[in-house]
N, C-alpha and C positions, 0 to 999 in steps of 0.2 A: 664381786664379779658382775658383768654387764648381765641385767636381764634381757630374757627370752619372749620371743613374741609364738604365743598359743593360742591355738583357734581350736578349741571344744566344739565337737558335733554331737547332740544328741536330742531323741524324739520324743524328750519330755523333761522340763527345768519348773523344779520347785519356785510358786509364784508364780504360774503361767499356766502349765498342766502336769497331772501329777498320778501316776498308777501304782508307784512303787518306790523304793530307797535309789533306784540312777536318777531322778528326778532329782531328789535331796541333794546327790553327788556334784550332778549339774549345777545344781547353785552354788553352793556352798565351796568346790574348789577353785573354782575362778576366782571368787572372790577373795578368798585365801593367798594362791599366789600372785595377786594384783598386789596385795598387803606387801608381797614378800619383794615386790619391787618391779615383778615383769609386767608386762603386753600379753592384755588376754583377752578375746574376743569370744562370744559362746554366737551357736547359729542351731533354729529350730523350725517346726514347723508351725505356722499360723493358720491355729485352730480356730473353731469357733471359740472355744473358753479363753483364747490370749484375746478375740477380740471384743469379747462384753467382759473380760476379768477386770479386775478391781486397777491390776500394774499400767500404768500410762506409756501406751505405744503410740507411734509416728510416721506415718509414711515417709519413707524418703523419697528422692526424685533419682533413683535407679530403677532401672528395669532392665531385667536380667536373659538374655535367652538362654534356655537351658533344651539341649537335644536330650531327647525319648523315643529310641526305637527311630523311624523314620520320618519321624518328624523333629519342632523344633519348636518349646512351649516360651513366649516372653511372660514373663513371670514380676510382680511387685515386690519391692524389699521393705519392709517395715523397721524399724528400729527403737529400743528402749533399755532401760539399764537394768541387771539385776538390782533385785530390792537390795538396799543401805548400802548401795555401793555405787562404785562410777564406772562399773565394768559396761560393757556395751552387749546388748544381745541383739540380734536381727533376725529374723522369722520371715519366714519362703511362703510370701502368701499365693498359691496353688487353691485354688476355692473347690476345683474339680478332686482334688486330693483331700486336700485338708477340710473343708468348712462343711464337717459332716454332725460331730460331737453335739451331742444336746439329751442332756439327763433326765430329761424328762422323758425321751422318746427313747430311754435303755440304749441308746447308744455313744458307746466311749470314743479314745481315740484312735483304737487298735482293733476293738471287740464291737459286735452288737446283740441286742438281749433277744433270746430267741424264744419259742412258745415253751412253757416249763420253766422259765428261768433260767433257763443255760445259756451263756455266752458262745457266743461261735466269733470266727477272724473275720475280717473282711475280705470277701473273695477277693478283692483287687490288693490288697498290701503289699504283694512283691514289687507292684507295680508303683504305688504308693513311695516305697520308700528308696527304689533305685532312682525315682527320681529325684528324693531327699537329697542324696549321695552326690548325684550330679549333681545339684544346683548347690551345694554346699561348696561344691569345689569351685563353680561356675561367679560364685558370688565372693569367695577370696580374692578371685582376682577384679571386681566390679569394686569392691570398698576397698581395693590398695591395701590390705593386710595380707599377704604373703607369708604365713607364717614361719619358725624355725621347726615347729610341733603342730602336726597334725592330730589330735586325741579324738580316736571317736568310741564311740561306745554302743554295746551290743547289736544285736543282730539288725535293727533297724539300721547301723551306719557300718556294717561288717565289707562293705564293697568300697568305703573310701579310702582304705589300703591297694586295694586292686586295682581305683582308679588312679592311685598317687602312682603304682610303681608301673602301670602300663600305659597311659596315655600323657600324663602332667608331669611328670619330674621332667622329662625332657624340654619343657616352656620354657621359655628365658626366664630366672630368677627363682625357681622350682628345683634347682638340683641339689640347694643343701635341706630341705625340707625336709624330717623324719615321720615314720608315724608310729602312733602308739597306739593299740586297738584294747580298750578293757573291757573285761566278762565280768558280769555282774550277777548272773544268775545263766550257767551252763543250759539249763531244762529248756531254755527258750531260745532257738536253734534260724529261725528263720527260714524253715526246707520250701520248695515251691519245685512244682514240674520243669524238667528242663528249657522248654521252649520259652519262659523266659530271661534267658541269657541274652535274647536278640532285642527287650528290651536296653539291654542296658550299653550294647553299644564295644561290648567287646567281642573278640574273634571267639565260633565256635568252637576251636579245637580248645580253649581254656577248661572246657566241660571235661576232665579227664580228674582221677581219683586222687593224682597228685594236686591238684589246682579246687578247682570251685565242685567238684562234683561228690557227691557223699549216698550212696545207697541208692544213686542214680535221678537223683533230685540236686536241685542246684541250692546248696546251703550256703545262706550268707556270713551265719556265723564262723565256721568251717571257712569260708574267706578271708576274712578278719585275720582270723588265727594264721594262715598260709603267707599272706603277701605283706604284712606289718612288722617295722624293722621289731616294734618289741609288745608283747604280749604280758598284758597283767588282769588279775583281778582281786578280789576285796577283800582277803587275808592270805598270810602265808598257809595256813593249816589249810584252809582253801584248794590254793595253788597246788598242792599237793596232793589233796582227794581227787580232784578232777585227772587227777593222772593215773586212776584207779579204775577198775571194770563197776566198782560200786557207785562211785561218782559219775563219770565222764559222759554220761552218758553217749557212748557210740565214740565219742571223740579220745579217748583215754590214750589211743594210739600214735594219733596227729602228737598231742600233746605231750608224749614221751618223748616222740622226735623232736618237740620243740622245748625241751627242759631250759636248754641253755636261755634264750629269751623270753620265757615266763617267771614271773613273777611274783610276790603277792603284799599288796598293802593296806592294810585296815579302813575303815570311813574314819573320819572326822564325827566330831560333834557340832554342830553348832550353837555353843552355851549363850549365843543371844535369843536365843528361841528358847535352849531349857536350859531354866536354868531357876533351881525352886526359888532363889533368892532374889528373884526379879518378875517371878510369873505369872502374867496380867490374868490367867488362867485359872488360881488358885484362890480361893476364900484366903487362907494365911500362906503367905510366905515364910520361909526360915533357913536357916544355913544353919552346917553342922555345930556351930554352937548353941540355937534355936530352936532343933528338932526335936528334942524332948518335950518342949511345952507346946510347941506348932502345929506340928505334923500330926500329929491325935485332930485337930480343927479338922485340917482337908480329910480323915479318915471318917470324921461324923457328917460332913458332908457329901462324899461318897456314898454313905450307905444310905443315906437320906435319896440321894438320886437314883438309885436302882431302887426305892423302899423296900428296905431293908431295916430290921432293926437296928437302931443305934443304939449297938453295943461298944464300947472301947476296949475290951478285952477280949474279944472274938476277933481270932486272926479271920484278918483280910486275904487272900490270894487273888491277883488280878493276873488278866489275862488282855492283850491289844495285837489283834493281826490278823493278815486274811484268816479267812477259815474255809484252808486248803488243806490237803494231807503234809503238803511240805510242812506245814508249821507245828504238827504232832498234835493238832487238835484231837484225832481219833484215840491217841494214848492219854491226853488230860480227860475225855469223857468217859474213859474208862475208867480210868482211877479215881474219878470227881469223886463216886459216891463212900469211898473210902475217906478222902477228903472232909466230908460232910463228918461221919465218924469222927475224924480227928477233934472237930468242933468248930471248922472253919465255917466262913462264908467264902463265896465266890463269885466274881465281876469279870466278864465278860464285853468286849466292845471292837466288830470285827464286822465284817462282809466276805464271803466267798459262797462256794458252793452248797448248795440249796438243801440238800441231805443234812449235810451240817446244822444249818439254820434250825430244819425241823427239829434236828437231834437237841440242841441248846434248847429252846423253846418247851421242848415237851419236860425239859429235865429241871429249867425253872419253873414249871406249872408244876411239877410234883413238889417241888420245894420251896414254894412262894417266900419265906422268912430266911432263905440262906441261899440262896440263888440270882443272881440279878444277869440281865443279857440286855445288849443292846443290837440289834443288826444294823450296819452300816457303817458309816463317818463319820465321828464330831468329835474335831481336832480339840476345842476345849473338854469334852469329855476324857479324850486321851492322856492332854496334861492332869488331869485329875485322880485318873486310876491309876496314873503313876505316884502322885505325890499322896495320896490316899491308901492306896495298898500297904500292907503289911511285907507281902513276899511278891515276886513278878515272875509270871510261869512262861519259859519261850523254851518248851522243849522240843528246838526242830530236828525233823528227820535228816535234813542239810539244812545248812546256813552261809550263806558266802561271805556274808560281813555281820549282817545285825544292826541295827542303830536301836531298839528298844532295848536293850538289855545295857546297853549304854548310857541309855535317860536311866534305866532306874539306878545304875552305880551313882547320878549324880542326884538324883531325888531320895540318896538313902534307904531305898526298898531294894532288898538284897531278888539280884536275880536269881532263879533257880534253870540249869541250863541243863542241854547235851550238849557232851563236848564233845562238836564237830565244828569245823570252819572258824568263820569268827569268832564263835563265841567261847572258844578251845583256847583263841589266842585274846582275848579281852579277860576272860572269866577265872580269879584262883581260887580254886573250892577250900570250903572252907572244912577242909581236914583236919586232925587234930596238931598234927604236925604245924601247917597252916596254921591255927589258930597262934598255936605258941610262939611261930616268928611275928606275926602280927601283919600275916600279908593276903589273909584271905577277905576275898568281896563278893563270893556269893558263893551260890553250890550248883555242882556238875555232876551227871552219871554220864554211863558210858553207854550200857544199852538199850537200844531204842525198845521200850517194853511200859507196859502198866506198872509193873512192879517195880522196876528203879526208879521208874518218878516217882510211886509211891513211898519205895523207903527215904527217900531224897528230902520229900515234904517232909519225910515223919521225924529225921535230922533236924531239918529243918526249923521245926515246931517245936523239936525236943529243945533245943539252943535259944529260940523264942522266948518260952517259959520257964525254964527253968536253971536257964544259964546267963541270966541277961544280959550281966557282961560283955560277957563273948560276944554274944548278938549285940550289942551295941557296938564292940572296936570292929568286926565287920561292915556295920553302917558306917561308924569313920573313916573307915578304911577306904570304901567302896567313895565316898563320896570327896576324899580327897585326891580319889584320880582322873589324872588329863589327859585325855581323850580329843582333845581340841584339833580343829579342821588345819591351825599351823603345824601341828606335828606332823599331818596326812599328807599336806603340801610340802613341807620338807623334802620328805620322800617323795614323791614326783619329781619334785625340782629336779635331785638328782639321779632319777632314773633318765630324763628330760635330758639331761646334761652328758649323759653314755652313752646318749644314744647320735649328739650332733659330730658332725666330720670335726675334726683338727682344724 
């Protein structure tokens, strides 16, 4: 079948700048369906981090007018290719918008660091990114890619549905254009006071409870969702909490009415990045026929790096993620010191909120020989706690997709999950029933509590030691499955493909 030409919008691409797993998305599926034969173009914003980052960009000789509000900003296009590929990306360099980031002054691309350590938004964002939205649209037609797919993703690009079906489908060469808007994480909503609507250039009366208006704030996300021929996000189990009063946050209603064109499709992996049998990350590499004599190396190197005893017989349990309430931090620090009981150690390597921090902190200073914590980022530390761990704890409160609990199915470190979202639809507990088909690859509970993680662990530990077996066709199990970014693109492809006219 002839390939499709798609134009991905989003406000952050792995390789460039990165806050979270749409980042990873951003890279990783373009390139994906470039492989599978289409036209794919990705367009972002030019940060400060895209222009001192390591990836090689280029100005081109476009210059773009992009209207805001009442005026009309000419604007630079830059351009360069995602990494190990020939896909093209191009970044809206806006200096007045974008060239704010710089980590040493606590400020991100979204957020800035406020007295106490708390992050706050930037009061301008709305403004920020409705003009992302424009000049995204403004710049399809300046590079002559017109796409058949318009894909844009969460709240930062939730108006480039509302501008495709109220102002551009009408252009010459714009009427078979669809678009697909995907939710990556519902909780981040995009709200902002009504008044600016009149940035962005469409008619007042759109502010109404059918269209852009939600609790009487102008939500972008809530746009996305309304004017976009199809709506998906990062798993099926997903797709269907958010259509819950326990999920949805506020939106559970929208999203009933909109069953029929929601969706839900898993991430991808990217096994050139993890991938234990190749990882420039790792003291020893090995594959599932290697793990036994290998994988003990990176576990005595781990606990060398949080000093820790190097023990080989003292389970590991690691831990890699924000350290937010979403990710069930507050239920692993309860249970930790049960944990300890067990005989375990515990690694730790994460950033979020500041309570957290202290709480880690004070809980490896009582436990200096079984306790390790890192605060922050360090992407080789995270290939490590993956391929080093014993067991991998992601018990989130929601999860929309997951990609950790995915590196450890292929680094053979059995995840231990809730089964919500992603990880519902990645994860098969290792029951006993499970065991005996020989299809379980990690372990799940249900509710969100101290206690089920804890008896989960103690499973766990039990199958560890004193079932080997078991726990070893687990680890083969877990590590023989594909996950891979062409399976995630498949599925796009032909959501991609239901969506275009006859």
């Amino acid at each position: 079948m002839a390939g499709m030409r798609v134009l991905l919008a989003a406000s952050e691409v792995a390789g460039f700048a990165k806050t979270g797993g749409l980042a990873d998305v951003a890279a990783a599926l373009p390139r994906a369906l470039a492989a599978r034969g289409h036209q794919v173009a990705v367009v972002m914003p030019y940060y400060r981090a895209v222009r001192f980052g390591k990836q090689k960009v280029e100005p081109t000789n476009k210059v773009i007018p992009v209207p805001c509000a009442d005026r009309t900003l000419a604007i630079r296009l830059f351009r360069g290719t995602l990494p190990n590929s020939n896909v093209p990306i191009y970044f809206i360099d806006a200096p007045h918008y974008f060239d704010r980031d710089d980590t040493y002054q606590g400020r991100g691309i979204y957020q800035q660091a406020m007295p106490g350590g708390y992050k706050a938004d930037y009061p301008d964002n709305a403004e920020r990114f409705i003009f992302f939205s424009r000049a995204v649209m403004e710049a399809a037609n300046v590079i002559g890619f017109i796409p058949d797919i318009i894909h844009a993703n969460d709240w930062q690009t939730g108006l480039i549905p509302v501008l495709l079906a109220e102002m551009y489908r009408q252009k010459p060469g714009w009427g078979r254009m669809r678009s697909l808007f995907t939710i990556h994480n519902i909780a981040y909503q995009g709200t902002f006071p009504p008044e600016v609507l009149k940035l962005t250039g469409l008619p007042g009366w759109m502010m109404n409870p059918k269209q852009l208006e939600c609790h009487g704030q102008l939500n972008f996300l809530k746009s996305g969702i309304v004017f976009a021929d199809a709506v998906n996000t990062v798993s099926p189990t997903y797709a269907r909490e958010i259509q819950t009063q326990e999920y949805g946050c506020g939106l559970d209603g929208l999203l009933q009415e909109s069953a029929q064109k929601l969706s839900g499709i898993v991430n991808g992996v990217d096994y050139g990045e993890w991938n234990p049998a190749g990882d420039p990350h790792l003291p020893a590499t090995y594959t599932s026929e290697t793990i036994l004599d290998r994988k003990p190396l990176n576990k005595a190197a781990l606990q060398k790096q949080y000093g820790l005893p190097e023990e080989p017989d003292r389970p590991v349990l690691g831990m890699v993620a924000r350290l937010v309430g979403q990710k069930g931090i507050d239920i692993v620090l309860s249970a930790a010191p049960g944990f300890l009981d067990l005989g375990c150690q515990m690694v730790f390597l994460g950033d979020g909120d500041p309570e957290y921090h202290h709480q880690l902190k004070q809980f490896a200073a009582r436990h200096p020989t079984r306790v390790g914590v890192y605060l922050g980022f360090n992407e080789s530390l995270a290939h490590l706690v993956e391929a080093g761990s014993d067991l991998f704890l992601m018990p989130s409160r929601y999860e929309p997709s997951g990609l950790n609990q995915l590196y450890s199915l292929k680094y053979g470190t059995p995840p231990i999950v809730r089964a919500t979202g992603g990880l519902a639809d990645t994860i098969v507990n290792a029951t006993q029933e499970n065991l005996n088909a020989g299809t379980a690859t990690g372990f799940a509970f249900g509710d969100y509590s101290a206690r089920a993680l804890y008896e989960t662990v103690k499973w766990a530990l039990y199958l560890y030691r004193d079932r080997p077996q078991d726990f070893r066709q687990i680890v083969q199990t877990a590590m023989a499955q594909d996950w891979s970014w062409d399976r995630s693109a498949a599925a796009y492809e032909g959501l991609y493909r239901r969506l275009l006219p006859a």
